[in-house]
SEMI-458946 format. One record per residue (C-alpha): residue in one letter; residue number from 1; x, y, z. Coordinates in Angstrom, 1 decimal. Layout:
SEMI-458946
<node 'A'; NUM; <X; Y; Z>>
...
This chain:
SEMI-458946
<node 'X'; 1; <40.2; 0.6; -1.2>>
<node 'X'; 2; <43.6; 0.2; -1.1>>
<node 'X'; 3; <44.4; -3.4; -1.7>>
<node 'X'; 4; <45.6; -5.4; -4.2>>
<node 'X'; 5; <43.2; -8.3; -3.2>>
<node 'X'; 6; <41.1; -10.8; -5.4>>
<node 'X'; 7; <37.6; -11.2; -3.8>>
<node 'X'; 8; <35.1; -13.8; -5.3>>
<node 'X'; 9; <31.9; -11.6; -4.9>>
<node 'X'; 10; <28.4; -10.5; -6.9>>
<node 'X'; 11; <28.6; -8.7; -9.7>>
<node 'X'; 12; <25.4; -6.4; -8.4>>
<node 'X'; 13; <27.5; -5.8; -5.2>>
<node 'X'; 14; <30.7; -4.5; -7.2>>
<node 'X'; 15; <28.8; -2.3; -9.8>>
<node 'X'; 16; <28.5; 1.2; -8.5>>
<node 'X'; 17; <32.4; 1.0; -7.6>>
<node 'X'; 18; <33.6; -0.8; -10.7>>
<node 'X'; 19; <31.2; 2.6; -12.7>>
<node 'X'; 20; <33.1; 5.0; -10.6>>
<node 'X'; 21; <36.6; 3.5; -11.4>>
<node 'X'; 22; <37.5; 2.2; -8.0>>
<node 'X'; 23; <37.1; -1.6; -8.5>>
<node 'X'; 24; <37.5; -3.9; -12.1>>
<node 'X'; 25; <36.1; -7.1; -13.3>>
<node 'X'; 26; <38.5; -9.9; -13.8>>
<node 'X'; 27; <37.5; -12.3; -16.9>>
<node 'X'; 28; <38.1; -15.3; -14.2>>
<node 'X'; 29; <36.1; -18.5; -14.8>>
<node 'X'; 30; <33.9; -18.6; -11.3>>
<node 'X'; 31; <32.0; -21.6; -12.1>>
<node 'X'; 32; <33.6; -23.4; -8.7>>
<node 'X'; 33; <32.4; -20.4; -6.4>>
<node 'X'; 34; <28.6; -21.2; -7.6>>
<node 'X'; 35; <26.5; -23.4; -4.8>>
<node 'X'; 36; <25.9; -23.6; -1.3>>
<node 'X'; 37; <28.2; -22.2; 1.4>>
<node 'X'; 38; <28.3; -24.7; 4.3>>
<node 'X'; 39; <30.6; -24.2; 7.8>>
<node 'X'; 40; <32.7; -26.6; 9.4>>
<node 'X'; 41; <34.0; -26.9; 12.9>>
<node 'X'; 42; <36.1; -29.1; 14.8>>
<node 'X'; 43; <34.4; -31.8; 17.4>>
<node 'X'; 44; <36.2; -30.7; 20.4>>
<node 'X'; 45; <36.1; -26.8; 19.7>>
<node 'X'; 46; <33.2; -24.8; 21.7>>
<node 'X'; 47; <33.6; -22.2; 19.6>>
<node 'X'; 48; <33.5; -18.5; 20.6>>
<node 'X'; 49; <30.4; -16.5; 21.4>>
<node 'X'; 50; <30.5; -14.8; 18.2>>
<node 'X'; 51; <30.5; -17.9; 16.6>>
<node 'X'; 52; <27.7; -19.7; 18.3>>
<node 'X'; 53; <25.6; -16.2; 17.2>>
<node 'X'; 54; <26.3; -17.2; 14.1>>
<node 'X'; 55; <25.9; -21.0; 13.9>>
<node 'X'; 56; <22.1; -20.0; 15.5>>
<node 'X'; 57; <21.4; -17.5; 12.9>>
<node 'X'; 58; <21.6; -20.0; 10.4>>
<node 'X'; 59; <19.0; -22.6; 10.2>>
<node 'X'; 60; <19.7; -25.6; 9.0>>
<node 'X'; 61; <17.5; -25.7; 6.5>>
<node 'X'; 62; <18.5; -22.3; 4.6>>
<node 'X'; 63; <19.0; -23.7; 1.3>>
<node 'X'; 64; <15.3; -24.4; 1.1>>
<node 'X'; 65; <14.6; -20.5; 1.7>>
């Protein structure tokens, strides 16, 4: 973990490694990072493989799960 990045994630996911030292909390207010995640393409761009995996993987309907 050699990085001096900022990543918006779960608190649950970071625990183990902020206990051991490796990670910290920052007191940041997250309040805009709460809420649905959506994905946006352009109209004219097929996309790559990979990305068409994706988009299928996703229903449209995932916020009702």
């Amino acid at each position: 973990m050699a990085s001096d990045a900022i990543w918006p994630i779960s608190r649950g996911v970071t625990v183990p490694a902020v206990r051991a030292g490796r990670l910290a909390f920052l007191p940041l207010d997250t309040a805009d990072t709460v809420g649905p995640i959506s994905r946006t393409t352009r109209a004219d761009d097929a996309g790559s493989t990979e990305l068409a995996l994706l988009r299928d993987a996703i229903p449209d309907n995932a916020g009702a799960v």
